[in-house]
C-alpha positions, 0 to 999 in steps of 0.5 A, spaced: 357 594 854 359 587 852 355 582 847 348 581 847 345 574 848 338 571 846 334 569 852 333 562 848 341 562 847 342 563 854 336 558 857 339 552 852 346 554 855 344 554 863 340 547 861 346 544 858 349 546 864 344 545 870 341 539 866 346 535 862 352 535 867 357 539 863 361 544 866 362 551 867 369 550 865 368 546 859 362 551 856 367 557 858 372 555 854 368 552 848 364 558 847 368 564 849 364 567 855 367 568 862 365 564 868 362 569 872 357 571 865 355 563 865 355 563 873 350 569 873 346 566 868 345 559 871 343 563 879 338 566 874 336 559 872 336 556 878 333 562 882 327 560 879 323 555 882 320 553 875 326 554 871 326 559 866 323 558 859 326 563 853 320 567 854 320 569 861 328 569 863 326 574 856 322 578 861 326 578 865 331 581 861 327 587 858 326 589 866 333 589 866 334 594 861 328 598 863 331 598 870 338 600 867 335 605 862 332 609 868 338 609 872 342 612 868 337 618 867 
């Protein structure tokens, strides 16, 4: 499994993204995640109709995993 990061991490990312313009390419290469990662982060983000505080993209994230764990059971 690849790294791990915050939810807040992962909303101020997609707002810088979504709200101030910046570039997924520009993003990428200054923080060393990959495009698809940032892609996918910012689909979450914007598949919401209210956008995604840290607290709720939180939740969405244990969802995941508890998701996750009981696939692999």
């Amino acid at each position: 499994m690849g790294k791990v990061y915050g939810a807040e991490y992962k909303a101020e990312i997609c707002k810088r993204i979504a709200d101030g313009g910046e570039s997924v390419a520009a993003i990428s290469r200054e923080l060393g995640i990959s495009d698809n990662t940032l892609y996918t982060w910012i689909n979450r983000y914007r598949q919401n109709s209210v956008k995604l505080t840290p607290a709720r993209l939180a939740r969405h994230e244990e969802q995941l995993i508890k998701l996750k764990r009981k696939a692999v059971k």
